[in-house]
C-alpha positions as CSV (number, residue, x, y, z in Angstrom):
1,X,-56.4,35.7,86.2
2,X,-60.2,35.4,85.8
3,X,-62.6,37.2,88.0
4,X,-66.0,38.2,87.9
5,X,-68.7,41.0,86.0
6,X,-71.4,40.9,88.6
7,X,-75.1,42.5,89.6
8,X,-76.8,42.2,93.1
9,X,-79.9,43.3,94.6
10,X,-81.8,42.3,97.9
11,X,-84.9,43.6,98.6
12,X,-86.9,43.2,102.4
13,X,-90.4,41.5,100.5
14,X,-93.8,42.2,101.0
15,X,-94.6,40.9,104.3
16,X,-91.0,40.5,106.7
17,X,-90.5,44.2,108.2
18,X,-86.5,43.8,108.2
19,X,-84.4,42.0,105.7
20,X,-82.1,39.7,107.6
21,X,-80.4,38.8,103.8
22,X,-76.8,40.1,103.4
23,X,-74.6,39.8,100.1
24,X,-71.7,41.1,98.4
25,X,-70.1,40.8,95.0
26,X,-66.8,42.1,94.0
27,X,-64.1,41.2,92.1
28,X,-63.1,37.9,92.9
29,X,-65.7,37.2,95.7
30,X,-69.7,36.4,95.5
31,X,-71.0,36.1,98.9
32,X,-75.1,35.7,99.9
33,X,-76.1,35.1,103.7
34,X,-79.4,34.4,104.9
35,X,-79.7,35.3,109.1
36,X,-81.7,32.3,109.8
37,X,-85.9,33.4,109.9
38,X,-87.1,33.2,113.5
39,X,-83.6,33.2,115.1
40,X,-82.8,36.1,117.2
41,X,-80.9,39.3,115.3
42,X,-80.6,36.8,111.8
43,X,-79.5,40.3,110.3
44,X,-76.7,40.9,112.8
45,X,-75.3,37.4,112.2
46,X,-75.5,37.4,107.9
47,X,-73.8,40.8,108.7
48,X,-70.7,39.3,110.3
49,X,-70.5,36.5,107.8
50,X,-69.8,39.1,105.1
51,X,-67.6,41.3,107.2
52,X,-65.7,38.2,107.3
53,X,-65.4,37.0,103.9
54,X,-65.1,40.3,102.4
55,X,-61.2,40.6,102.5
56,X,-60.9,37.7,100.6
57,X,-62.0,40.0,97.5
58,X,-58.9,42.3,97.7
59,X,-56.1,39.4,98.9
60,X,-53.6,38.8,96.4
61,X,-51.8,36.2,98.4
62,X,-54.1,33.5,98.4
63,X,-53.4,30.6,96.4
64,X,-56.2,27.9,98.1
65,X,-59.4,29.3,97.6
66,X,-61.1,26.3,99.2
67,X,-58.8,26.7,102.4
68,X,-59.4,30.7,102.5
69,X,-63.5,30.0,102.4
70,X,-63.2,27.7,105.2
71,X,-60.7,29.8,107.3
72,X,-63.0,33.0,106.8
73,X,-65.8,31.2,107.9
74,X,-64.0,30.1,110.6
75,X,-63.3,33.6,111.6
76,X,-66.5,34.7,111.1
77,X,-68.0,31.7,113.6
78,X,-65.4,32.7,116.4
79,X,-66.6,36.4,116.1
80,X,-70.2,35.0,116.5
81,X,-69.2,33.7,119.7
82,X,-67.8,36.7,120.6
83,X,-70.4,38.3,119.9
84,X,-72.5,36.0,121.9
85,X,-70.5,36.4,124.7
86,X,-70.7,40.0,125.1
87,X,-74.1,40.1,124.3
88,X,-76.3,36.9,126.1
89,X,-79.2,38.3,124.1
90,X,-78.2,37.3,120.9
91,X,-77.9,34.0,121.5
92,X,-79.3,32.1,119.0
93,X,-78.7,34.3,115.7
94,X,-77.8,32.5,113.1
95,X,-77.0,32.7,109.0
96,X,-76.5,30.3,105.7
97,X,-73.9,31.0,103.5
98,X,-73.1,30.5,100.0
99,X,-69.6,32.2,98.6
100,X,-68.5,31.5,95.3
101,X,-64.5,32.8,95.2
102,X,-61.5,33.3,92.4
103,X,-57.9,32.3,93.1
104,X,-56.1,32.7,89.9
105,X,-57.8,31.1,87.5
106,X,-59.5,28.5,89.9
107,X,-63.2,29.0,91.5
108,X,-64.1,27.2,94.8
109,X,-67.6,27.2,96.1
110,X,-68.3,27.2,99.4
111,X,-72.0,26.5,101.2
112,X,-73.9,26.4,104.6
113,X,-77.4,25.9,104.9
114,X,-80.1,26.1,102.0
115,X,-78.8,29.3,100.1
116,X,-78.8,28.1,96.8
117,X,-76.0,28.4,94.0
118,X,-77.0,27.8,90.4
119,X,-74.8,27.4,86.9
120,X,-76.7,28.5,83.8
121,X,-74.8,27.0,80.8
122,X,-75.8,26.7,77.5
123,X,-79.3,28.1,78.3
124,X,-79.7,25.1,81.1
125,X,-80.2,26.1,84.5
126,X,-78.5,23.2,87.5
127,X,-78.5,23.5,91.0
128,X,-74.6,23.2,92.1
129,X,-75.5,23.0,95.8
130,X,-77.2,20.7,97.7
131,X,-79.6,22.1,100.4
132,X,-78.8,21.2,104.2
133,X,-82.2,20.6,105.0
134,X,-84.0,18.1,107.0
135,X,-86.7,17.7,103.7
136,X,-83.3,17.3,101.4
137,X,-82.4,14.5,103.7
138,X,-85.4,12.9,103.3
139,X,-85.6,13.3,99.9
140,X,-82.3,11.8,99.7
141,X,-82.9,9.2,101.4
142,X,-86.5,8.1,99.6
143,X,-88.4,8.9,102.6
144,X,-90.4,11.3,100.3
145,X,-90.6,12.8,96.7
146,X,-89.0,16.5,95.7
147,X,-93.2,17.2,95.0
148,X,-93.6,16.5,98.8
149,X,-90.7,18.7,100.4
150,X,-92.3,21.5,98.6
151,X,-95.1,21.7,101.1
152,X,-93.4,20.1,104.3
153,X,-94.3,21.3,107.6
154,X,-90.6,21.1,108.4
155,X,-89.2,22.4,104.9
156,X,-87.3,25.4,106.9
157,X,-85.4,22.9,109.1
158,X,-81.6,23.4,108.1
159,X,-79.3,20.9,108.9
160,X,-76.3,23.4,109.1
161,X,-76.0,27.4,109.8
162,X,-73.2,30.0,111.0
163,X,-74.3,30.7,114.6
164,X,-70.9,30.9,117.2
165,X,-72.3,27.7,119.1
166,X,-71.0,24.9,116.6
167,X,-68.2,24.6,114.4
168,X,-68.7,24.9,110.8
169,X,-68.2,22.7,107.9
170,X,-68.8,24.0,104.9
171,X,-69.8,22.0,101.9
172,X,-67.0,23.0,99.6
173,X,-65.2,22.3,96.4
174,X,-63.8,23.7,93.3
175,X,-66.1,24.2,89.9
176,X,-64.6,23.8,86.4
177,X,-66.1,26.9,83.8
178,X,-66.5,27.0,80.0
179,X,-67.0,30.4,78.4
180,X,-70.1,32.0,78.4
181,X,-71.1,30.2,81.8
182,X,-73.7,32.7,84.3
183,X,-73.6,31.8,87.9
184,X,-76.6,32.9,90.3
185,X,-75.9,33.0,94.1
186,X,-79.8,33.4,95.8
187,X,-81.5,33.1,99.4
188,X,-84.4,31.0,99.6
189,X,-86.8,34.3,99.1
190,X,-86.0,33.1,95.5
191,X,-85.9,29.8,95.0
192,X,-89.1,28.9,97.3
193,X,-91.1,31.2,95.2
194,X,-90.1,30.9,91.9
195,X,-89.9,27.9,89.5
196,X,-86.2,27.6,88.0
197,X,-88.1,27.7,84.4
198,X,-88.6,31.4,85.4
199,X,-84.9,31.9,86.8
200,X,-83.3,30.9,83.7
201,X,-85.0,32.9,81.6
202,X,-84.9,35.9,83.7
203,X,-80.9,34.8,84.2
204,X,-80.6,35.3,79.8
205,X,-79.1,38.5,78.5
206,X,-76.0,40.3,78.8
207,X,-76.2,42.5,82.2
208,X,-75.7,40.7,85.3
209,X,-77.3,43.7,87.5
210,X,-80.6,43.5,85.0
211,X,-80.9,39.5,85.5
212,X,-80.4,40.9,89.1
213,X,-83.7,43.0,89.1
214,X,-85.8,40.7,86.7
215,X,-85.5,37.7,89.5
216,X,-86.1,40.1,92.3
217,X,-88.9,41.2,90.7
218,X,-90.2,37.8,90.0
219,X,-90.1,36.9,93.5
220,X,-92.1,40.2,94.2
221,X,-94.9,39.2,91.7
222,X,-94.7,35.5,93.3
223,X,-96.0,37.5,96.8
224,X,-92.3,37.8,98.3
225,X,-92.9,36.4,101.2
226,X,-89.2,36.4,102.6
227,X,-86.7,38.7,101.9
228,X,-85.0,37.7,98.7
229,X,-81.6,38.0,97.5
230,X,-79.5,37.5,94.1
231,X,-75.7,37.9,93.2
232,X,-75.5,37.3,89.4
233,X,-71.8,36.6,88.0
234,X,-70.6,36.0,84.7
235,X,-66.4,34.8,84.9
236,X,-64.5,37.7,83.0
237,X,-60.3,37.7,82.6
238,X,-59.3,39.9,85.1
239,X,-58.7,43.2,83.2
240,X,-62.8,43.2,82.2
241,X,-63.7,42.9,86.3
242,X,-63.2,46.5,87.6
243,X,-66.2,47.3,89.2
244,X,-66.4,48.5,92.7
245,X,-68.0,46.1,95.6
246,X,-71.8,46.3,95.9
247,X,-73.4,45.2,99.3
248,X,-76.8,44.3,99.6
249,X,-79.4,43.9,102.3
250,X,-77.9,43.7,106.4
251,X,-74.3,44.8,104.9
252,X,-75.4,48.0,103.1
253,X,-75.4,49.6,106.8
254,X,-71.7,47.8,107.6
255,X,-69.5,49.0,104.8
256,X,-66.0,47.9,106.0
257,X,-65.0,47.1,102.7
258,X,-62.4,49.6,101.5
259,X,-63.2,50.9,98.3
260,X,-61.6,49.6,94.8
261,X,-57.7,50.6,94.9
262,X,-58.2,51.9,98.5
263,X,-56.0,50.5,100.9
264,X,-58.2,48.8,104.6
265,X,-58.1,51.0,107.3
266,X,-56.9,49.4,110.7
267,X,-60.2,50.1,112.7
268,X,-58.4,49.5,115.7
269,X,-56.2,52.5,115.4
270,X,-59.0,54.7,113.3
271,X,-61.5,56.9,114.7
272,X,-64.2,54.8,112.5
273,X,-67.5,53.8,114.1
274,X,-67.9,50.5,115.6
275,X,-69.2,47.7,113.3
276,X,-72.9,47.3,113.1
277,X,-73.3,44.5,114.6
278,X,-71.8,46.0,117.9
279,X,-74.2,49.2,117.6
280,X,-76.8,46.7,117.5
281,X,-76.0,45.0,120.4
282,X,-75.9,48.1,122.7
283,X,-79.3,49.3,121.3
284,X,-80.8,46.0,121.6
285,X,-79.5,45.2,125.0
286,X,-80.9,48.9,125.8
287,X,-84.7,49.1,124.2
288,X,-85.4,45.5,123.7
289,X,-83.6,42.7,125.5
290,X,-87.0,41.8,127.2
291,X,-89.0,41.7,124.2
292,X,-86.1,39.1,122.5
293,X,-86.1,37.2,125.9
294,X,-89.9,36.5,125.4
295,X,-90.0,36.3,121.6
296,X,-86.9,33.4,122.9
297,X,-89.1,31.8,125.3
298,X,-91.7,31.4,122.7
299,X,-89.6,30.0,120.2
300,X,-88.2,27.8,122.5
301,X,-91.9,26.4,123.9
302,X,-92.7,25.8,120.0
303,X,-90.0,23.9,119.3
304,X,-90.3,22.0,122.1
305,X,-94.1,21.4,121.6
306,X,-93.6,20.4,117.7
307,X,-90.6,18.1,119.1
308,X,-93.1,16.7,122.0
309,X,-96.3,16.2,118.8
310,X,-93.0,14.4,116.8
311,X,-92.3,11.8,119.8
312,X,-96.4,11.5,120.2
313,X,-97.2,11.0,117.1
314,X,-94.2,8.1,116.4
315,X,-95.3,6.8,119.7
316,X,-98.3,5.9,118.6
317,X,-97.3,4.4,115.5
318,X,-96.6,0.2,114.5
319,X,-95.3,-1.9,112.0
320,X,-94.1,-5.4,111.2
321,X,-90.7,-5.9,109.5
322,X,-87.9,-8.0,109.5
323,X,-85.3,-7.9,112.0
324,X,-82.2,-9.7,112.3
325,X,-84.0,-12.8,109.5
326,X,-86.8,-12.6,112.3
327,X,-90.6,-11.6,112.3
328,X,-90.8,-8.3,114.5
329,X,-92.9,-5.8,115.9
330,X,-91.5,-2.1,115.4
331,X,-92.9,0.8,117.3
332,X,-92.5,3.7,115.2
333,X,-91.8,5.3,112.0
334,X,-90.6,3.2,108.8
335,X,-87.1,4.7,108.2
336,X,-84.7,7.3,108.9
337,X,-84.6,11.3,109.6
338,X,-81.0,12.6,108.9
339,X,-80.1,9.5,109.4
340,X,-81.6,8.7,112.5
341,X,-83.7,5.8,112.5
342,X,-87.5,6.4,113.6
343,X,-88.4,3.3,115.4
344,X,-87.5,0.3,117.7
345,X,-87.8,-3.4,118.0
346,X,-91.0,-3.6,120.4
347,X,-91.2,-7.5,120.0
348,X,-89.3,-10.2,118.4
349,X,-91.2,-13.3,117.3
350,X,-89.3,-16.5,117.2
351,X,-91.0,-16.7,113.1
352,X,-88.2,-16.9,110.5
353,X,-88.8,-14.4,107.6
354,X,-87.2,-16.9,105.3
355,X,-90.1,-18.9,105.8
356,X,-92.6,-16.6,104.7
357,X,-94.4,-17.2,101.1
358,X,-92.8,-14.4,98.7
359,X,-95.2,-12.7,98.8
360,X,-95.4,-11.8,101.9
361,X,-91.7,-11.7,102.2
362,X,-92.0,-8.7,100.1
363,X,-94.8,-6.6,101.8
364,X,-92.1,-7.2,105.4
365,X,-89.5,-5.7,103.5
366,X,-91.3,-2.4,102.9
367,X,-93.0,-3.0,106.7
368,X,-96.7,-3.8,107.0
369,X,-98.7,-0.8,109.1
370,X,-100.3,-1.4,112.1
371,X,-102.9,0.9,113.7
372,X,-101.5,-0.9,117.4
373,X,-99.7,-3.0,119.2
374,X,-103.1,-5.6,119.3
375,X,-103.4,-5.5,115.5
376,X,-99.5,-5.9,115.0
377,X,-99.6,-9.4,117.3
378,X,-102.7,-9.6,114.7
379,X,-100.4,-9.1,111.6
380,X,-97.7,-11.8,112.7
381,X,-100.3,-14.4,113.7
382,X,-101.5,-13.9,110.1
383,X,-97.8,-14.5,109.0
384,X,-96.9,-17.2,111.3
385,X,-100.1,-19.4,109.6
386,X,-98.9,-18.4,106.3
387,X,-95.6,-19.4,107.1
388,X,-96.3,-22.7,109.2
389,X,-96.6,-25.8,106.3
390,X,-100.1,-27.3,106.3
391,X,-100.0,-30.9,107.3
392,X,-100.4,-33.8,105.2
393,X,-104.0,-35.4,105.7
394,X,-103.0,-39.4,106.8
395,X,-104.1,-41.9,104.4
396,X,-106.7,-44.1,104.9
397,X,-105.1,-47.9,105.7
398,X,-107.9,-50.8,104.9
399,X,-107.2,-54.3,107.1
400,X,-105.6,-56.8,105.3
401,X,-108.0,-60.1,104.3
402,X,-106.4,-63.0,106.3
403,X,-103.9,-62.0,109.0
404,X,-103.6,-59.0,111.5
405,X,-100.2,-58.5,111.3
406,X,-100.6,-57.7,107.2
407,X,-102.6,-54.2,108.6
408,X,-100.1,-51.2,107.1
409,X,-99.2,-48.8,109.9
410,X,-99.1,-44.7,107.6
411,X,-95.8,-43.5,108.5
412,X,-95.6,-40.6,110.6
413,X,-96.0,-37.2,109.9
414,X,-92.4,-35.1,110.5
415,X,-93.5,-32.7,113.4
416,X,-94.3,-29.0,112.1
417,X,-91.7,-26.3,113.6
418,X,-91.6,-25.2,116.6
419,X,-92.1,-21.8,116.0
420,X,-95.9,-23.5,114.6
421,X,-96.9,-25.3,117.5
422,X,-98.0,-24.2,120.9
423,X,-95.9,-20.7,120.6
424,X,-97.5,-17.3,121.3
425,X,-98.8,-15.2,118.4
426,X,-96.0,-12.6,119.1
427,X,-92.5,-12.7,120.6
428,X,-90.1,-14.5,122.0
429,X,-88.5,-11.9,123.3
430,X,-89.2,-8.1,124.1
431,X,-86.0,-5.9,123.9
């Protein structure tokens, strides 16, 4: 059986006054949860995700590791709603999630959100998940470069989170390891902050805990931001793993994990204190439900205001493109958000695209920008003359000599089409 030799360390930064991170490492199990920044108690939420997945270290029954990380997450969203339930107030918590676990000899990795997990082989650092971002989406899609989503207003957007409202699905799957592999599980305090030259050198060495405390450390010299968080695991047979559990961040206040050759405790029938996350609530509901009711209200005005400034602003936008083989007018944005396309057919000429010179065939293809509806009727009466063939000039006929009836008639002109002649500049129709 294979297992892990592991490090941790979370640290609060230099400018956040709580640290809403949570992780554990044990044996088997490599867990980082990031409560969601700006979301009401993020802490409390990245505390229940690793209350949840924390048994899966010391279960010797499981033989799916990909079905036990979507099960305990499972379990961990239903006692979100729970939560929730009891406690109105924290609706709206919310956490990433990133677990890396051991079954046997085979490793599944499971991810929500844009907690990173990295695989430094051979001295080469790769990212092994995929960030469920709105920028990633973008990115993936063309919409913009990987320079660009460094610096975009809406870089913090996640696409997908642990919060008891929706139902989680997890990006999973299992990885395939060669000796001397070093796997790096890290919040986004991290990997915002500093370059991934930096993490894979700091990731070199033998100790797992001292990578652990060189990328922290980095992250503080980078201005920390965010709370930051690493879990630093090197696969081992399972004789070498016999450390005990380290928790870091939110979970270091929670410790419900039994320790190394301990049995659980049932905490229904024990005398134990009530989970953090319960405490919480009482003392929140108690000393400052009002303040998170207003901090909510605010939240909820500025999203609604940046969402308002989004519609404005694509309001107000135009471009020419093809739709349907057909010259049209889009009001807009050219191309798709998370797959949600950004504009609409304002008006559809009756101007074939196939008649277009290439050129110009090429420039509707990527959509030709219009500052308004006037100088998008502007654009397609541009194309429509480039498109429409320029007549033929008649050739001059000279009278025959003798007779009137030798006089040579030109022959007629076919008629241009009818989209040429007599049509408005712009549509034919207007959805």
């Amino acid at each position: 059986m294979t297992g892990w030799r592991y490090g941790a360390r979370s640290d609060v930064g230099l400018v956040r006054d709580g640290n809403e991170d949570a992780s554990y490492a044990g044996t088997r199990l490599l867990v980082v949860a990031d409560g969601v920044g700006g979301s009401v108690a993020g802490e409390i939420a990245s505390n229940i995700a690793i209350t949840a997945l924390a048994p899966l270290d010391t279960d010797d029954g499981i033989t799916d590791p990909i079905a036990a990380l979507r099960d305990a997450t499972q379990r961990a969203n239903d006692e979100m709603r729970t939560a929730i339930d009891q406690d109105p107030s924290l609706n709206g918590m919310g956490t990433t999630l990133t677990a890396m676990l051991w079954s046997g000899d085979t490793l599944a990795l499971a991810q929500l959100g844009d907690s990173r997990a990295y695989l430094l082989r051979d001295g080469e650092l790769t990212q092994i998940t995929r960030d469920q971002t709105l920028v990633q989406s973008l990115v993936d899609e063309g919409q913009i470069t990987p320079e660009q989503a460094l610096t975009h207003p809406r870089r913090s957007w996640i696409l997908q989170a642990l919060d008891g409202r929706t139902e989680p699905d997890p990006e999973v799957e299992v990885l395939t390891t060669t000796p001397g592999d070093r796997y790096l599980l890290c919040s986004d305090g991290l990997s915002d902050y500093v370059d991934t030259g930096a993490i894979a050198e700091a990731l070199g060495g033998d100790d797992p805990q001292q990578a652990c405390e060189r990328l922290v450390d980095l992250a503080l010299r980078a201005g920390a931001p965010d709370n930051v968080t690493c879990v630093v695991g090197d696969p081992v047979e399972g004789t070498e793993a016999s450390q005990s559990p380290l928790l870091g961040g939110a979970a270091t206040a929670a410790p419900r994990v039994p320790p190394t050759g301990e049995p659980a405790r049932d905490e229904a029938a024990s005398d134990a204190p009530p989970k953090r996350h319960a405490i919480e609530r009482e003392s929140r509901s108690r000393s400052i439900a009002r303040p998170l009711i207003v901090v909510t209200a605010i939240v909820i005005v500025l999203i609604g205001a940046a969402i308002a400034a989004t519609a404005i602003y694509i309001h107000h936008q135009w471009y020419v493109a093809n739709s349907g083989g057909r010259v049209a007018i889009y009001q807009g944005v050219h191309g798709k958000a998370a797959g949600v396309k950004l504009s609409h057919v304002k008006e559809l000429t009756n101007v074939p695209a196939t008649a277009l010179p290439q050129d110009d065939r090429d420039r509707l293809a990527n959509g030709i920008g219009a500052s308004n509806l006037s100088n998008a009727r502007s654009v397609v009466s541009s194309l429509r003359t480039d498109a429409c063939p320029t007549p033929t000039p008649s050739p001059v006929t000279t009278p025959a000599r003798h007779h009137k009836h030798h006089l040579r008639k030109p022959p007629t002109p076919p008629p241009p089409p009818a989209w040429c002649v007599g049509a408005s500049p712009v549509a034919t129709s207007t959805p």
